[in-house]
C-alpha positions as CSV (number, residue, x, y, z in Angstrom):
1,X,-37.7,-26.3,71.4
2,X,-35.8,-24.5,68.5
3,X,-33.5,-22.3,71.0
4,X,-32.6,-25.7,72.3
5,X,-32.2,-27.6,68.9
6,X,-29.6,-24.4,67.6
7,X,-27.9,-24.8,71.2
8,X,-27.3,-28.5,70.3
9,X,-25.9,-27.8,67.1
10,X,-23.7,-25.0,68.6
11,X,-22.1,-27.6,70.6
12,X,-21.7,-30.0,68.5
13,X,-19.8,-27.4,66.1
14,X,-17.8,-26.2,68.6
15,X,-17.0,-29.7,69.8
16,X,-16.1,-30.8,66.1
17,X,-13.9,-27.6,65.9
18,X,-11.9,-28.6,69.5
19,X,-11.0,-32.0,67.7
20,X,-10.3,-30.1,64.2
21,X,-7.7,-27.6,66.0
22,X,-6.7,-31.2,68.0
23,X,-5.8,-33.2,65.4
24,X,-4.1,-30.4,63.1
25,X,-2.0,-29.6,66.2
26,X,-1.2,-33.3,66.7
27,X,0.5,-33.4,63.0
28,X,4.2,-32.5,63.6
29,X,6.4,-31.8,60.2
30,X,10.0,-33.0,60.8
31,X,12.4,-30.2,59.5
32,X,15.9,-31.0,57.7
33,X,18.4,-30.5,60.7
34,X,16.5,-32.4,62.7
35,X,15.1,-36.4,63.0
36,X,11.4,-36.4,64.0
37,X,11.3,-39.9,67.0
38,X,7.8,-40.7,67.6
39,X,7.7,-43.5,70.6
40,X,5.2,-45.2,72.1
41,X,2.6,-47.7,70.3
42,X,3.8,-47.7,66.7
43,X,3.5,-50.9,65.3
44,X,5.4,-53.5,63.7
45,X,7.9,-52.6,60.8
46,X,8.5,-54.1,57.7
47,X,10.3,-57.2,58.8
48,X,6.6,-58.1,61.1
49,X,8.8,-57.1,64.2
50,X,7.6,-54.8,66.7
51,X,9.5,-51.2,66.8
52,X,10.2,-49.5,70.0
53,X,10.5,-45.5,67.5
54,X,9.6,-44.4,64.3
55,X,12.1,-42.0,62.8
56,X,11.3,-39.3,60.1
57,X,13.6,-37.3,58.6
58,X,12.4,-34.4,56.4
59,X,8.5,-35.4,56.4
60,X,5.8,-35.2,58.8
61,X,3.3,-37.7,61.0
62,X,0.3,-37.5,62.6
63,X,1.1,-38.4,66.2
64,X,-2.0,-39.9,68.2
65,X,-3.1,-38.4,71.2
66,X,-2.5,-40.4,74.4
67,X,-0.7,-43.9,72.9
68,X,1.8,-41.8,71.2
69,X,4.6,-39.5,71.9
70,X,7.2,-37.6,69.6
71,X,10.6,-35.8,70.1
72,X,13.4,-34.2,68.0
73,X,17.2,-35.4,67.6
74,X,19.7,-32.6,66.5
75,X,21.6,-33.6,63.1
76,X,24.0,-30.6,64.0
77,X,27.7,-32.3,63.8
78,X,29.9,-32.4,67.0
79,X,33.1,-31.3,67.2
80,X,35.4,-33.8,69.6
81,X,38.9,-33.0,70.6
82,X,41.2,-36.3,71.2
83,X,44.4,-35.6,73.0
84,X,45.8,-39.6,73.1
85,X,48.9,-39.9,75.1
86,X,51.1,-42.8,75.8
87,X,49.6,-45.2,73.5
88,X,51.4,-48.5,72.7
89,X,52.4,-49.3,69.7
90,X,53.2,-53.0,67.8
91,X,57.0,-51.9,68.9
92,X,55.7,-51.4,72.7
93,X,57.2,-47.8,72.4
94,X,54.7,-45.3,73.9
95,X,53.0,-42.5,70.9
96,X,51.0,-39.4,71.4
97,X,48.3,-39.1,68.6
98,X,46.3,-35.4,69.2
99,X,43.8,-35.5,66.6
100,X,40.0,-33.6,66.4
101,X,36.9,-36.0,64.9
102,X,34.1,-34.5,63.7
103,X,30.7,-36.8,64.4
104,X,27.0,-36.5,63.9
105,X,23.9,-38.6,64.0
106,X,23.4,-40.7,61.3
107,X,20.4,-40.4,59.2
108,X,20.2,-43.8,57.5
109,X,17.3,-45.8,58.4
110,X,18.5,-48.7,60.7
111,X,21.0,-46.1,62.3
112,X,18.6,-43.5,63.2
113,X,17.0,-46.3,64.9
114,X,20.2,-47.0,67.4
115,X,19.8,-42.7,67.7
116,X,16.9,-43.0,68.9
117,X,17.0,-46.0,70.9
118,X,20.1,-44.5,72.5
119,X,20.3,-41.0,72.4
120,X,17.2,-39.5,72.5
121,X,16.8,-37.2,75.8
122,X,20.9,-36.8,75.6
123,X,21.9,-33.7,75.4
124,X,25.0,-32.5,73.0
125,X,27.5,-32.4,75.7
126,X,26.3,-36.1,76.9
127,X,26.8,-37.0,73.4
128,X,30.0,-35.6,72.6
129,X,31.4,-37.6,76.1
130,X,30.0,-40.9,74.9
131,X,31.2,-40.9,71.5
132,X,34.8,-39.7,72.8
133,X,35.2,-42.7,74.8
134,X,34.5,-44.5,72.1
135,X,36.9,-43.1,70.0
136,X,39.8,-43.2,72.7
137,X,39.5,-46.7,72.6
138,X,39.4,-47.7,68.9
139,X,42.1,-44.5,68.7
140,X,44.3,-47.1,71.3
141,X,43.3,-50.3,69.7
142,X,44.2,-49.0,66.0
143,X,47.8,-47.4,67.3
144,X,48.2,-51.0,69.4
145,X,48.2,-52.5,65.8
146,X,50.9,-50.3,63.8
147,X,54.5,-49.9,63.6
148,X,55.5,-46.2,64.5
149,X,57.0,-46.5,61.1
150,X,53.6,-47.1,59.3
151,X,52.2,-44.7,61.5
152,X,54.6,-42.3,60.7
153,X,55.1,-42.6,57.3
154,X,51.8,-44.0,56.1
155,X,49.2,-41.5,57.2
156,X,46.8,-42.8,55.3
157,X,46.8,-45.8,55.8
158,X,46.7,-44.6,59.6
159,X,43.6,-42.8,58.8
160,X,41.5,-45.2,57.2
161,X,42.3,-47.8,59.9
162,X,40.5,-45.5,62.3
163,X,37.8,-44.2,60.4
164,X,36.8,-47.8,60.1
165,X,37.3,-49.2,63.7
166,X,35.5,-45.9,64.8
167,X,32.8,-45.1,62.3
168,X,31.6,-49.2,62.8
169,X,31.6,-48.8,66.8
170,X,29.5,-45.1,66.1
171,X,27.4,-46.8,64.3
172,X,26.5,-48.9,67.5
173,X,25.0,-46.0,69.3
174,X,23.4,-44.1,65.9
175,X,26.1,-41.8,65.2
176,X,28.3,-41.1,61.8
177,X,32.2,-40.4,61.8
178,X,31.9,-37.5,59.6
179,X,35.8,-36.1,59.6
180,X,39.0,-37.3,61.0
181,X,42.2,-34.9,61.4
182,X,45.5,-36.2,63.2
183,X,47.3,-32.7,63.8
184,X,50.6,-34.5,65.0
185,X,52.7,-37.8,66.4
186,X,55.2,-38.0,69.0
187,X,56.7,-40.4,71.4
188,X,58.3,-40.6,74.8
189,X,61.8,-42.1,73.4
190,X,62.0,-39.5,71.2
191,X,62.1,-42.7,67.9
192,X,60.4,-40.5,65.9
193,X,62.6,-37.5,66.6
194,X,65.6,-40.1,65.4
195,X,63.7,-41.7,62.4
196,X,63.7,-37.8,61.3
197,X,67.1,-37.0,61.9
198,X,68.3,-39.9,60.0
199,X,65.8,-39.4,56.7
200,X,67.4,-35.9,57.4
201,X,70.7,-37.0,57.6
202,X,70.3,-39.4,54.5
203,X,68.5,-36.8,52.6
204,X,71.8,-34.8,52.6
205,X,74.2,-37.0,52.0
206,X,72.7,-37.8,48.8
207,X,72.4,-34.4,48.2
208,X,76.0,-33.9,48.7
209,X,77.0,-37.0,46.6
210,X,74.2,-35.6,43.6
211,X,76.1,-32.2,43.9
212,X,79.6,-34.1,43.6
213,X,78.0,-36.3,40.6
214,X,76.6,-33.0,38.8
215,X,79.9,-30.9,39.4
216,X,82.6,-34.2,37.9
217,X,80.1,-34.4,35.2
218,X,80.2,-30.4,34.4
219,X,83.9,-30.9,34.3
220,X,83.5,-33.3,32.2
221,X,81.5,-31.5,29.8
222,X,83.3,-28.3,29.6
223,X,86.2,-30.4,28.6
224,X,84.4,-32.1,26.0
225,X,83.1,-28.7,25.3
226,X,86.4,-26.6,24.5
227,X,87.7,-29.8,22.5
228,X,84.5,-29.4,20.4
229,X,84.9,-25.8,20.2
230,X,88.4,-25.9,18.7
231,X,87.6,-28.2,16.1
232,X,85.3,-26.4,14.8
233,X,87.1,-23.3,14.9
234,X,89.3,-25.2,12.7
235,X,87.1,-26.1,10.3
236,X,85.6,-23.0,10.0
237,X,88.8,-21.4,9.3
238,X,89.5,-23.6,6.7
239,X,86.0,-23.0,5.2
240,X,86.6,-19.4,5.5
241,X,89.6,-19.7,3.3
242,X,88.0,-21.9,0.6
243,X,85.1,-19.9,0.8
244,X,87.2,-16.8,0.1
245,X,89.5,-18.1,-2.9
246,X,86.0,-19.4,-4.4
247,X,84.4,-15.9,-4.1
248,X,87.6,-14.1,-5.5
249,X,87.1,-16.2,-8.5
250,X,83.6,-15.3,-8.4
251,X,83.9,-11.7,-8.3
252,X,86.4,-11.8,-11.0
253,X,83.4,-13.7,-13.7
254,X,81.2,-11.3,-12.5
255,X,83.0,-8.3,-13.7
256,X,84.1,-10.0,-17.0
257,X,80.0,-10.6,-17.6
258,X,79.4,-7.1,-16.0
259,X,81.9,-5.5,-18.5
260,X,80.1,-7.8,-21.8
261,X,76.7,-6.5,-20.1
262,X,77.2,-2.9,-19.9
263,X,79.1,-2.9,-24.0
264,X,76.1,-4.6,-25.1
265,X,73.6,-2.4,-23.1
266,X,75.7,0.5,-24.6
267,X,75.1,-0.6,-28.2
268,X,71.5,-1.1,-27.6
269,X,70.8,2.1,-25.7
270,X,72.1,3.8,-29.3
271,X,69.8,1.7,-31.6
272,X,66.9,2.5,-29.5
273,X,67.3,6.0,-29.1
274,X,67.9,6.3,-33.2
275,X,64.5,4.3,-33.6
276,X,63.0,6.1,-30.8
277,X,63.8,9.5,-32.7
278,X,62.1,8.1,-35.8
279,X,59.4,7.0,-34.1
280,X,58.9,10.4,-32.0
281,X,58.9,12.2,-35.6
282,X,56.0,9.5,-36.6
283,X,53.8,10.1,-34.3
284,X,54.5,13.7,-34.6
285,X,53.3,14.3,-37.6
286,X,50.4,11.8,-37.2
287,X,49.2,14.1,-34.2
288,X,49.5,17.3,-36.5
289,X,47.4,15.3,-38.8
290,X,44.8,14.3,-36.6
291,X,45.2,17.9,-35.0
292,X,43.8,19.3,-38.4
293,X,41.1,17.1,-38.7
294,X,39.6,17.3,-35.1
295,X,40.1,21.8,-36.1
296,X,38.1,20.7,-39.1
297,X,35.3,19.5,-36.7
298,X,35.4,22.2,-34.6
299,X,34.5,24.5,-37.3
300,X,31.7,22.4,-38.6
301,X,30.3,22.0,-34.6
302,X,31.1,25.9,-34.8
303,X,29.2,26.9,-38.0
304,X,26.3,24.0,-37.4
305,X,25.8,26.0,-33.5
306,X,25.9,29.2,-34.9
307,X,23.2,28.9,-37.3
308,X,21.7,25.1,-37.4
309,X,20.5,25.3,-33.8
310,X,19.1,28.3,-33.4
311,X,16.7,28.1,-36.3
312,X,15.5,24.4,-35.0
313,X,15.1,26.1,-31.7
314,X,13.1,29.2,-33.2
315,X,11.2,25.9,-35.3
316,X,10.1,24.2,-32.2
317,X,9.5,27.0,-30.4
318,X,6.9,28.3,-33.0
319,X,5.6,24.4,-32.9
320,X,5.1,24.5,-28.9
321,X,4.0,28.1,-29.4
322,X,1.0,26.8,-31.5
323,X,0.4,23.2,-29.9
324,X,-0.1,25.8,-27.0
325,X,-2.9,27.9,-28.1
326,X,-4.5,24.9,-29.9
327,X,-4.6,23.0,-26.5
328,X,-6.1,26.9,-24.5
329,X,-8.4,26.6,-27.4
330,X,-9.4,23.2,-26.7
331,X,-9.9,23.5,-23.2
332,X,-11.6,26.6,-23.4
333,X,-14.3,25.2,-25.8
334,X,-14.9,22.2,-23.4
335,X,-15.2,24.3,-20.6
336,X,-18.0,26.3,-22.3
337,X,-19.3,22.9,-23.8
338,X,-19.2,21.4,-20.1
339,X,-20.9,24.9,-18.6
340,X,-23.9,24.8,-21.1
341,X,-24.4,21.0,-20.6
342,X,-24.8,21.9,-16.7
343,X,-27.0,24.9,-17.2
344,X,-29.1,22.5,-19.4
345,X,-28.9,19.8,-16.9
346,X,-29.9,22.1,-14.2
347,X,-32.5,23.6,-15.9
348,X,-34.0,20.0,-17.2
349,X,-33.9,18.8,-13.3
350,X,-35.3,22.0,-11.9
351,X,-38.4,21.4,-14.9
352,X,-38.8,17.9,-13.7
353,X,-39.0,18.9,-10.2
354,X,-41.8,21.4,-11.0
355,X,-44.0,19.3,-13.3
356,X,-43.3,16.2,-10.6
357,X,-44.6,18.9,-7.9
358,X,-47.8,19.9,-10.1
359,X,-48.0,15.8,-11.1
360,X,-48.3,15.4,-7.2
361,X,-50.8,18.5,-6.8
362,X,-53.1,17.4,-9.9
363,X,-52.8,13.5,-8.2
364,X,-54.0,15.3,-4.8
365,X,-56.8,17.0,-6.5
366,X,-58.7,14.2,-8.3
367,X,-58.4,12.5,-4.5
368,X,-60.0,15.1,-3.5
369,X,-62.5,15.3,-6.4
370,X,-63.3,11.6,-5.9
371,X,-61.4,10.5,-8.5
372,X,-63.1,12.2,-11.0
373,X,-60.9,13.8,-13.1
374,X,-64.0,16.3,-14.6
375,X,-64.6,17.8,-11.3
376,X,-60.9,18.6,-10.5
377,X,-60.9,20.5,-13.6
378,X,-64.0,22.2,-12.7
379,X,-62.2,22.8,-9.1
380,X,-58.7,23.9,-10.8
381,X,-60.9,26.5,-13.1
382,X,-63.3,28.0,-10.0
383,X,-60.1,28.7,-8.3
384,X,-58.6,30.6,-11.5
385,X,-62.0,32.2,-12.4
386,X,-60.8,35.5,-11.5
387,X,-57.3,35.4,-13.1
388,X,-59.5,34.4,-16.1
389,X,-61.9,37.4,-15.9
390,X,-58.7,39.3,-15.4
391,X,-56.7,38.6,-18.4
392,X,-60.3,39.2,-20.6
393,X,-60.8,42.6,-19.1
394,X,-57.0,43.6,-19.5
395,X,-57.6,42.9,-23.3
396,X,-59.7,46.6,-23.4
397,X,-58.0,48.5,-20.4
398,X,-55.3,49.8,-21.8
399,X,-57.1,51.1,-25.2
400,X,-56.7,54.7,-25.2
401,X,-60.0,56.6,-26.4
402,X,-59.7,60.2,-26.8
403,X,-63.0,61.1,-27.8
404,X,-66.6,59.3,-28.8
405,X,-69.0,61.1,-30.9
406,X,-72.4,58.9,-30.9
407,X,-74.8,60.1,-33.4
408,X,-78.0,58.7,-31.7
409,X,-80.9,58.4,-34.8
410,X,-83.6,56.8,-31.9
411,X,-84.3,54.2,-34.3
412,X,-82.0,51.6,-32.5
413,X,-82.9,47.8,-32.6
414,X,-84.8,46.1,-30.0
415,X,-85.1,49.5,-28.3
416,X,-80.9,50.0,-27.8
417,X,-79.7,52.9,-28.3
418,X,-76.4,53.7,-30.4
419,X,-74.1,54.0,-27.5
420,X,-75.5,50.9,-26.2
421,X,-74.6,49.2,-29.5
422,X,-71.1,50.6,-28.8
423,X,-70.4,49.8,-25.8
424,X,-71.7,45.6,-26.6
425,X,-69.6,45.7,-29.6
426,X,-66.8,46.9,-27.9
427,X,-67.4,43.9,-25.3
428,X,-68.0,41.8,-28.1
429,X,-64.1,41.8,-29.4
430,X,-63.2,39.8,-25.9
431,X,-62.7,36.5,-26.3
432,X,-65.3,34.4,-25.0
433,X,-64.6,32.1,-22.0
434,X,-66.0,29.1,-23.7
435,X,-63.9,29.7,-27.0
436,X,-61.3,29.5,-24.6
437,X,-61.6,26.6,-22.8
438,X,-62.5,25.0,-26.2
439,X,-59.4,25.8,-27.7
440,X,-57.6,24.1,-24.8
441,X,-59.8,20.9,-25.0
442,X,-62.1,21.4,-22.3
443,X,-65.4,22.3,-21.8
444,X,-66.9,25.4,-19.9
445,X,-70.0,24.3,-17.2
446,X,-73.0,25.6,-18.2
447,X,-73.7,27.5,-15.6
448,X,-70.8,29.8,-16.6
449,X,-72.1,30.0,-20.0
450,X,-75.3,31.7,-19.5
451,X,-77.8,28.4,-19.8
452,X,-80.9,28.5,-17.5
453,X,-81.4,25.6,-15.9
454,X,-84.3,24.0,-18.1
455,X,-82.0,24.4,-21.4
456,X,-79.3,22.4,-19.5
457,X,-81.8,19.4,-18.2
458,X,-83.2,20.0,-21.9
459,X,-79.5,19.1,-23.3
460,X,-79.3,17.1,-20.8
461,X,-81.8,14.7,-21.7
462,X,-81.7,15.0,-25.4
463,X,-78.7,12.3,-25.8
464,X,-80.8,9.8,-24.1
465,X,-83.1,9.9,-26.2
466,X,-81.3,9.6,-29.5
């Protein structure tokens, strides 16, 4: 039952995908050279009247399989080559008009409509025939309608007259008059040929009668010219003369003033080299003068180098020479002040490191006693019992005894003989161990002092009692 539920849905996928592929291949894009016609059931337009084509150009459509169909028109222009010959004119005198026209379908919307209405299926070449008997027949109608003079000489006016006629009878059929290009007019009766010669003909003669005009009026001219010029040849002659008699008279003031000039310059040259001269002798001796005074100067500078300077120099050198050994002295004390102070500083923190040590050991000890601080002591002396014994016994080692005369009496005390005696006073002279600890502040057990054990419950007891 599953095999054949999955085999359902396989189909059904696979169906879906048919119509998927379908449908995308049923949407046609339109591209720009080209008007997308779709034909067949398309609907009503706009105006609510039924269409027989819908034409895109430069979008797409989705084109329904089976009530619709779709084709392409070519936008590529057409190139059509009119050769009209004996045409009539308005004169009734027969014209040839060769001329090329350059069509192409038209891509405005009512247009592309006739295009496709008309057109489509045609190929280019079925085209091209259909719109050039079209334009062969507006080409007739429009020469039928001008003078050969207009035609001639008015090729504009030529030219717009058939781009209408044509471009509105194009339209008809869906195409666009794009270019028009009349290469050249001629007739039978060779009017044209005549019209030419005689706007040739013209064109000369008033060439010829502007040449004569230009030549009578040079003529003219130069005449007018050489009168011109002797005139005022004349009366620059003239001007020359009075010009001349007016400058002699000039030059001849000039050199009276130049001669008055040059005697007065003259007398003032000799004044001013006379008070030049006293003025040189002036500032002569006023140099001399200051001379001596800036020698004077010299020799002060001179005498005030030679013996001024150098003892301020051997002054301030004695000065630096002291500030120096004042400041070596200086530094060298603070450098032994600064040594000490770390020695001491050292010293102090290696101190506080040992008695912090033997704070910590001491702390570890009562721990260990049980916190009480009597046992540790008693711990701290049963480990240093023997250094103890040590130091007593060294007291007498080193006592040098050469020789020991005894005189033993046998009337010793308590039975002891005299060297006996000796020997307990020598002993005696040691130091006890319970002076010791007493002289330190602490107390010596009893056990180490000799006590049996019924004098130490007896001592015991005895502050009890009291």
């Amino acid at each position: 039952m599953s095999n054949y539920f999955v085999i359902l849905i396989t189909i059904a996928a696979l169906f879906l995908f048919i119509i998927i592929v379908a449908m995308m291949r049923r949407y046609k894009r339109c591209p720009s050279d080209r008007i997308l016609v779709v034909y067949g059931k398309i609907g009503k337009g706009s105006d609510k009247e039924s269409r027989s084509a819908k034409c895109i150009h430069g979008g797409a459509a989705f084109i329904w399989p089976v009530i619709q169909a779709y084709s392409f028109l070519d936008l590529t222009p057409l190139s059509i080559e009119i050769n009209l010959t004996s045409a009539l004119s308005k004169q009734n005198i027969r014209v040839d008009v060769p001329s090329r026209f350059t069509v192409g379908i038209s891509t405005e919307p009512n247009i592309m409509n006739n295009a496709a209405e008309r057109l489509l299926g045609l190929t280019q070449e079925s085209i091209s025939n259909l719109a050039k008997d079209i334009i062969f027949g507006q080409l007739r109608l429009v020469v039928a309608t001008m003078e050969i003079e207009e035609i001639n000489s008015n090729r504009d006016l030529f030219l717009a007259a058939v781009s209408s006629n044509v471009e509105a009878e194009l339209k008809k059929i869906g195409l666009k008059l794009i270019n028009v290009n009349v290469t050249d007019i001629n007739d039978e009766s060779g009017y044209i040929d005549a019209l030419g010669k005689e706007a040739a003909a013209k064109a000369i003669n008033d060439a010829k009668k502007s040449v004569a005009e230009k030549n009578r009026d040079g003529e003219i001219g130069q005449a007018m010219a050489h009168r011109e010029q002797r005139v005022q040849v004349a009366s620059a002659d003239a001007t020359a003369v009075e010009g001349e008699n007016v400058a002699k008279v000039t030059i001849a003031n000039s050199d009276a003033d130049r001669r008055e000039r040059e005697a007065e310059a003259n007398r003032r040259a000799v004044a001013a080299e006379k008070v030049t001269e006293a003025r040189a002798l002036e500032e002569a001796y006023a140099a001399q003068k200051l001379a001596e005074q800036v020698r004077a100067q010299r020799d002060k500078a001179t005498q005030t180098a030679n013996i001024v300077v150098p003892a301020e120099i051997d002054k301030q050198k004695v000065e630096i020479d002291a500030e120096a050994i004042a400041e070596q002295t200086r530094r060298i004390a603070k450098g032994e002040a600064d040594a000490i102070f770390m020695k001491m500083a050292a010293e102090g923190k290696g101190i506080f490191e040992i008695l912090s040590k033997q704070a910590e050991g001491f702390d570890q000890l009562v721990k260990a006693a049980g916190n009480d601080p009597q046992k540790a002591v008693m711990m701290m002396i049963a480990d240093k019992l023997p250094e103890l014994v040590k130091t007593q016994v060294e007291a007498i080692k080193n006592i040098k005894i050469d020789k020991v005369t005894v005189w033993e009496t046998g009337n010793g005390k308590d039975g002891k003989t005299s060297t006996a005696n000796f020997l307990q006073g020598m002993l005696g002279s040691i130091p006890p161990l319970d002076d010791v600890f007493k002289s330190a502040g602490l107390e010596l057990p009893n056990y180490l002092k000799g006590t049996n054990i019924a004098e130490q419950k007896t001592s015991e007891k005895e502050p009890k009692e009291k």
